[in-house]
C-alpha positions as CSV (number, residue, x, y, z in Angstrom):
1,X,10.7,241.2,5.9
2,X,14.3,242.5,5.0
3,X,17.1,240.4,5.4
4,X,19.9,241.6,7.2
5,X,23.6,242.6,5.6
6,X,26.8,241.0,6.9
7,X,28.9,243.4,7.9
8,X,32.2,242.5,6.7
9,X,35.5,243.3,8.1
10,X,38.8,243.7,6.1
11,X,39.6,240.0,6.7
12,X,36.6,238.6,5.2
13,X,37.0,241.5,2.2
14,X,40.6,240.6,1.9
15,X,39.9,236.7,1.8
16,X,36.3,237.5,-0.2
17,X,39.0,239.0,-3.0
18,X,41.1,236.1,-2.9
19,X,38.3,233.5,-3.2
20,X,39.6,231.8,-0.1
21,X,36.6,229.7,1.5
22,X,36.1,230.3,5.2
23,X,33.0,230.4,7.9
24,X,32.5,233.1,9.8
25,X,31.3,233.0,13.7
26,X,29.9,235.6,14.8
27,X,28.8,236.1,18.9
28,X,27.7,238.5,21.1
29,X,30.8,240.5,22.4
30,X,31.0,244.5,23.6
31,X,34.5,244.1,25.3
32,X,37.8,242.3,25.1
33,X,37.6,238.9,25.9
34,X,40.2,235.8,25.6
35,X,40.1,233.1,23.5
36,X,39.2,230.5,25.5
37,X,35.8,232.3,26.5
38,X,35.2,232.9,22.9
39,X,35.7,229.2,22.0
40,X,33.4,228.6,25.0
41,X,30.7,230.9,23.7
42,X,31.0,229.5,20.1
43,X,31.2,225.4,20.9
44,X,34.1,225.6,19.5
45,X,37.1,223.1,20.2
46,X,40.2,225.4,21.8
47,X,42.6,222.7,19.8
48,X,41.4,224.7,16.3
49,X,41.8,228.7,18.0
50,X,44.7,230.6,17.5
51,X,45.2,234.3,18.3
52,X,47.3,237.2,16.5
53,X,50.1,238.6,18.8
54,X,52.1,241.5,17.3
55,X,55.8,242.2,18.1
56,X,58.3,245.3,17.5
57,X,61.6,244.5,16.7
58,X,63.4,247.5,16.0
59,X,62.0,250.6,16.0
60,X,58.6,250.9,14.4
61,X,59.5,247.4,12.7
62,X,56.6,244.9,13.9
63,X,55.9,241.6,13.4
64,X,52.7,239.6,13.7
65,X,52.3,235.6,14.7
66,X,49.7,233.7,14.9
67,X,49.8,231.0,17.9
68,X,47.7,228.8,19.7
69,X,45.3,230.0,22.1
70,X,46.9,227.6,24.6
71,X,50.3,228.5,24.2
72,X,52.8,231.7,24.6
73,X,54.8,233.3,22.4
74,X,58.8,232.4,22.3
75,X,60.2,235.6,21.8
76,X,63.4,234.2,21.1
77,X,62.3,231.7,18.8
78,X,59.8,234.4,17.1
79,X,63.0,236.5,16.5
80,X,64.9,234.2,14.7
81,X,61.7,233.5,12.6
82,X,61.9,236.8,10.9
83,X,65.5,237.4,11.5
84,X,65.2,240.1,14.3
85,X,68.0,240.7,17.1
86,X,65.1,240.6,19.8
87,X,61.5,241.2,19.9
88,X,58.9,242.8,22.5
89,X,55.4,242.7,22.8
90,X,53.6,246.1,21.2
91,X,52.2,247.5,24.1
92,X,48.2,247.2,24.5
93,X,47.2,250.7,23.6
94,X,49.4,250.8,20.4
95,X,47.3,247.7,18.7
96,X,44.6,249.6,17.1
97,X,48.0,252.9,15.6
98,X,49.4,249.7,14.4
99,X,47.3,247.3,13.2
100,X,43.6,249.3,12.2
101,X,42.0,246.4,14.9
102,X,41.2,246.7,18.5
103,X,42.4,244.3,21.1
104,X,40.4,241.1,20.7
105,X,39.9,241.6,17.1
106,X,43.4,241.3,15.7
107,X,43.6,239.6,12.7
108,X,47.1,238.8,10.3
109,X,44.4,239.3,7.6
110,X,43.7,242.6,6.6
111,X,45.9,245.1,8.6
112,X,46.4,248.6,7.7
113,X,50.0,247.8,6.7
114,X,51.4,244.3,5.5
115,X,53.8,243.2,8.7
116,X,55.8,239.9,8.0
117,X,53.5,236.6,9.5
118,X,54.8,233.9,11.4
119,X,51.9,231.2,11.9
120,X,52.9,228.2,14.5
121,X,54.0,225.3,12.9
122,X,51.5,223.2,14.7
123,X,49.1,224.8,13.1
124,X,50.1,222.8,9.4
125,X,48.7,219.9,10.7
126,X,45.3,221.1,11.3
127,X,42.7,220.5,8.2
128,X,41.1,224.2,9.8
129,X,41.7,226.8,12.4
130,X,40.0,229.7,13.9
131,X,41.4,233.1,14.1
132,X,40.0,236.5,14.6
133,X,37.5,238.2,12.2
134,X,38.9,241.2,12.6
135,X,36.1,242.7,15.1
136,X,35.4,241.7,18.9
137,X,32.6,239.2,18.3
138,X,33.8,237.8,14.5
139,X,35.8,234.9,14.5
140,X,36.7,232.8,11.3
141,X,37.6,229.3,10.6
142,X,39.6,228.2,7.9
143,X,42.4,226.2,6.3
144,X,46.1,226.9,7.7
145,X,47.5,227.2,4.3
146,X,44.6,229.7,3.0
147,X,45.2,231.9,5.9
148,X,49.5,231.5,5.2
149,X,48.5,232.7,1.8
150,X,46.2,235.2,2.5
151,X,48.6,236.9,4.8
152,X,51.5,236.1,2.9
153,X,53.2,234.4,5.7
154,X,55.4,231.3,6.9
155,X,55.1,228.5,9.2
156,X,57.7,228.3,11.4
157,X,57.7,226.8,15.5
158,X,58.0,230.0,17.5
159,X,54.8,229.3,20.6
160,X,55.8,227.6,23.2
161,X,53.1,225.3,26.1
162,X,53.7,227.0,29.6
163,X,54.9,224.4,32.1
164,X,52.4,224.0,35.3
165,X,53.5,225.5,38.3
């Protein structure tokens, strides 16, 4: 009986060539869905997952941050962070021009260019969080600082919790 090869994605190569230690998830997906549906399918707690957002400041000038799946992104806050007049979200269809991932599998780790990284500061705190794998269906889990390194990023406080309505 042959044993099956892991496909691995730039992320894991990238963190594979760093010797950073991390677990990969891995779950039956064939279209984008959010991260709380993905912690949901993986028993995961949504306290660890945090998804990759990616801004453009000026033209063709992007930026990626890493926030919690429970929060949004403080453009204003996220400016100052990498010392940007203002910022916009990238607009769905230009993720995969930009990064090399689709939606859903956007990763700081491995991106066809190196974009400065902002990961939330609440995210020090946590011994390990869980970020894309870099495919829809791959998620990995592993220490805030490892993934700071790995995408040669900063911590700094740029997601903000919505307020109920």
């Amino acid at each position: 009986m042959s044993k099956k090869k892991e496909v691995k994605t730039n992320a894991m190569r990238l963190l594979d060539a760093l010797h950073v230690a991390y677990r990969h998830y891995s779950y039956e997906c064939h279209e984008f869905v959010d991260a709380w549906h993905t912690a949901e399918a993986l028993g995961l707690p949504t306290e660890k997952m945090y998804k990759t957002l990616v801004t453009e400041g000026a033209p063709r000038q992007y930026y990626v941050f890493v926030i919690p799946i429970g929060a949004e992104l403080s453009l204003k806050k996220a400016a100052r962070a990498v010392g940007a007049k203002a910022l916009s979200m990238i607009h769905v269809k230009d993720i995969t021009a930009v990064t090399g991932y689709v939606r859903g599998g956007c990763t700081a780790l491995g991106m066809k260019r190196k974009y400065p990284t902002v990961i939330d500061s609440s995210a020090e705190t946590l011994p390990e969080m869980v970020v894309s794998g870099g495919r829809l269906g791959s998620q990995i889990e592993l220490s805030p600082l490892d993934l700071c390194r790995a995408a040669e990023g900063v911590f700094a406080e740029v997601a903000e919790i919505p307020t109920p309505t």
